[in-house]
N, C-alpha and C positions, 0 to 999 in steps of 0.2 A: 621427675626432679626430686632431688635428693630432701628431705627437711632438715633443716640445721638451727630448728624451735631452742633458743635456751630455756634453763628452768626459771630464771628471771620472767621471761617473757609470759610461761603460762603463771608462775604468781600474780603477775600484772592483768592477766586475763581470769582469773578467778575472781579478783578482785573489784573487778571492774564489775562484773557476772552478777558477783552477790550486792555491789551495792547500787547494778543499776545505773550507775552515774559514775562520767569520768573526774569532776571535780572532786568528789565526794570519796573515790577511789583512790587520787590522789594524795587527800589528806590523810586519808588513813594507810598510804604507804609512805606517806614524807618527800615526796617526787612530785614534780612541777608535772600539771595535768597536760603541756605539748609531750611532754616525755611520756606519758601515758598514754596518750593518742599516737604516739610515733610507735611503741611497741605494739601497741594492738594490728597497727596496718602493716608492721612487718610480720608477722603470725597471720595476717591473712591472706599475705604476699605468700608467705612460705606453703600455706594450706591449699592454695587459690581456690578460697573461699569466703564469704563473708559472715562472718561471726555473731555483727552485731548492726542493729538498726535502731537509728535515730528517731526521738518522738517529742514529745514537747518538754516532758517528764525528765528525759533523759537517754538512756541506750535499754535496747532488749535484744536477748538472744534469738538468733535465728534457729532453723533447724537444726543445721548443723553443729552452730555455737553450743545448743543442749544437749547435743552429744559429746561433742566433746568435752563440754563443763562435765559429765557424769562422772568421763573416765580422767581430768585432771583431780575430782576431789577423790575420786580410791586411791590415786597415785599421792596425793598429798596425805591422805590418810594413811597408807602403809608408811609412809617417808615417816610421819607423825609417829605409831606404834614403832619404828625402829631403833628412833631417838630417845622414847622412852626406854627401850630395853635395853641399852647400850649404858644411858643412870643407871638402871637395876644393877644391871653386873658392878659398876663401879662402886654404889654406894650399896649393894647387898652380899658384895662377892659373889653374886652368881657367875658363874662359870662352867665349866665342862672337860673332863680327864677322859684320858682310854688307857686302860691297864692290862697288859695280857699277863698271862700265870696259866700254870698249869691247872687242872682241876681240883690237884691233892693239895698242894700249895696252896691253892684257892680258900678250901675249905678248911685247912688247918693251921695255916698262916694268915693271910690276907682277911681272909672274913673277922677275925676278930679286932685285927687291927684295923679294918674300914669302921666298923660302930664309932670308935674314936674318933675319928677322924670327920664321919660323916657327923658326930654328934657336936663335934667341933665348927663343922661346915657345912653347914645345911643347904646351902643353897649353891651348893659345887655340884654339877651333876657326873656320875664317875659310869662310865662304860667300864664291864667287865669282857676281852674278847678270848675264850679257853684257848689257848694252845701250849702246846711244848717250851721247854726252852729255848732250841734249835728253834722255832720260828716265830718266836717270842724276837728273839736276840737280833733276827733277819728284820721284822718289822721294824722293832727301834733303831736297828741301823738306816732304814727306808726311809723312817721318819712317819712312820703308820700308826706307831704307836705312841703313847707318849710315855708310860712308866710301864717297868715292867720288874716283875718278881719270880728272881730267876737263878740258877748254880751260877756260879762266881764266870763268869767265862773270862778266856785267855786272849790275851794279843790283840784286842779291841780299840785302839786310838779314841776313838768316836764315844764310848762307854764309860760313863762314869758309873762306878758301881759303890754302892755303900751295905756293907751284912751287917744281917740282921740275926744271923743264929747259924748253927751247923746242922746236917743232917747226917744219920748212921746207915749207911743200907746193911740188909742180911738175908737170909732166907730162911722160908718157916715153912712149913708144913702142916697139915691137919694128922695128930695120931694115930689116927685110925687110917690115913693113906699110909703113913708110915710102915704101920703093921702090914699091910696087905702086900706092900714094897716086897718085905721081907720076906714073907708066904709065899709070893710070885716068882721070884729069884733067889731061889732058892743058894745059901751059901755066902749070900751076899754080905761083905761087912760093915759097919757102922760109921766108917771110913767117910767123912766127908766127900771125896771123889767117888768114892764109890757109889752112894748113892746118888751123886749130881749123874755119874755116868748113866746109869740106870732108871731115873726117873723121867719123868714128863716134868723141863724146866720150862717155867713159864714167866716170861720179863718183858720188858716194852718194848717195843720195835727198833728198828737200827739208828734213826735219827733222833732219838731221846737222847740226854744227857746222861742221865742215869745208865742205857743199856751202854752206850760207849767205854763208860766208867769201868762197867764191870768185864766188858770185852776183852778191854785193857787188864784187867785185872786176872779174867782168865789166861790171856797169853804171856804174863810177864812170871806165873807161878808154873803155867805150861797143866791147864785142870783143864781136862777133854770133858764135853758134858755128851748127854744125847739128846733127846730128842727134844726141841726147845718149840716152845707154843709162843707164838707172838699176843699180847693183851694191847687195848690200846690207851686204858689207864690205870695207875695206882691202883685205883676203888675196888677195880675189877679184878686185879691182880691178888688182893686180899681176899675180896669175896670167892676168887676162885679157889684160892687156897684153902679158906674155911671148911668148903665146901667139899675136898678131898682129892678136886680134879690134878694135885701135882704141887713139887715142889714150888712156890713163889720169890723170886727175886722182889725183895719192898724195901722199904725205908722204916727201921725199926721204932722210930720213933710213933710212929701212927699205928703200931700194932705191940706198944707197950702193954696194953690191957688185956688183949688176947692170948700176948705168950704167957701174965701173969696169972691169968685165971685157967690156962692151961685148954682153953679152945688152939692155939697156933705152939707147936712144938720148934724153938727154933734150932737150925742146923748152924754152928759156930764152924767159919772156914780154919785150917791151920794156921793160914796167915791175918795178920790183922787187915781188915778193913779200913783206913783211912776218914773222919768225918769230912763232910764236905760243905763247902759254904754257901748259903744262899741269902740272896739280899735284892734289894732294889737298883734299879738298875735306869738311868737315861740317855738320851744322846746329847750331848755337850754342843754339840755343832747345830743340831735341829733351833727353829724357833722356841723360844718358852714361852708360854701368855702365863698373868698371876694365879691362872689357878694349879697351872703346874707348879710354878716356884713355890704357892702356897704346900701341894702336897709335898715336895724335894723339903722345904724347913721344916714342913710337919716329922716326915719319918725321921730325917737324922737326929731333931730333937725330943722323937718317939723311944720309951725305955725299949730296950731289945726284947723280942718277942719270945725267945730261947734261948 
């Protein structure tokens, strides 16, 4: 047989439990002691068992009544801790975000604008989950995510998007790959294409934003390249670069230091490069709880990062 115990019922059976007496049980629920006794013998109806025994004193748990009194007070005690934490968040703001961003974005965008925010919010708890644009842009469409910090994307209904700064891509090189370029292929010119034709390019995989960008940018100037190394982030795309393994497709913003002190040489295309924008990004449609609307008022009235 199925139970169909309400939670009234075990209250009333707690109650009864702890004070031993259905009078006494009564008073301290503010319900007439046959209502009291009517609930108990429906819960022993529904259990078909007996809970409780009569004595001069008043009532006592049977076997079973003390088993089951164990597991109604966990369950009033978690019910208890739940109620508290649901205050907390209202009266601490505590809460909870999930942000994707890339890993370069991460570190050279986001990270300095979370301090703020967390210093601002202390009791928001913010997941960071790394991906792409591209499936950055797919989560918050899903509703997986809840902010995301990402290139401006196109054609989105669902996206509200707010930037926060531009980025410049280019490519750079380590000088001394440079030179060895030259020593190896022999005749070769200085030629922007020319050395893209000829070197080891190395740029992010096909469903980045960035490699699309530039895909595009290579077909619309008509610049053949050769042999292209897929990287699977920024970081590594620099560090590879530094390192001599080939020319680097990056974002020059994040390797202003290295072209200035002259670790990274960079190669300037004929054509201009385009900056591109990146910014915070949500779903409009998705639910918002207040700690997301708190970060959405946060950033827009955040000064721009760039």
């Amino acid at each position: 047989m199925e139970v169909e115990s309400t939670l009234s019922s075990y209250r009333i059976f707690n109650a009864v439990a702890e004070a031993g007496n259905l009078s006494k049980a009564a008073k301290e629920l503010f319900i007439s002691q046959p209502a009291i006794s009517k609930a108990v013998s429906k819960l022993e109806q529904n259990l078909s068992v007996k809970l409780f025994t009569r004595n001069s004193r008043g009532v006592k748990l049977t076997e079973e009544g003390a088993l089951l009194y164990e597991y109604t007070c966990s369950a009033f005690e978690s019910l208890r801790r739940g109620e508290e934490s649901i205050r907390k968040i209202h009266t601490l703001g505590i809460g909870h975000i999930k942000i994707g961003v890339s890993t370069t974005l991460c570190k050279h965008l986001l990270l300095p604008y979370l301090q703020n925010f967390i210093e601002a919010y202390p009791h928001i708890k913010v997941s960071i989950e790394c991906r792409s644009t591209f499936e950055t842009l797919a989560l918050l469409e899903d509703g997986k995510l809840d902010i995301g910090l990402i290139g401006k994307p196109s054609g989105s209904r669902s996206i509200d998007f707010f930037p926060i700064g531009t980025v410049q891509d280019t490519f750079v090189a380590a000088p001394a790959y440079l030179s060895n370029l030259r020593e190896r292929e022999s005749g070769i010119s200085d030629r922007f294409e020319d050395l893209l034709k000829q070197s080891n390019l190395m740029m992010l995989d096909e469903k980045n934003v960035t490699r699309q960008y530039m895909d595009q940018f290579f077909l619309k100037h008509e610049i053949l390249t050769g042999q292209v190394q897929t990287v699977s982030n920024m970081d590594l795309l620099i560090d590879f670069s530094k390192i001599g393994m080939g020319i680097g497709c990056v974002i020059r913003d994040f390797v202003e230091q290295e072209i200035a002190d002259g670790t990274l040489t960079e190669l300037v295309p004929p054509y201009s490069l385009p900056k591109r924008t990146v910014g915070f990004a949500y779903n409009k449609i998705a639910a918002q709880n207040d700690s997301i609307k708190c970060f959405i008022d946060f950033y827009k009235g955040e000064k721009h990062l760039c």
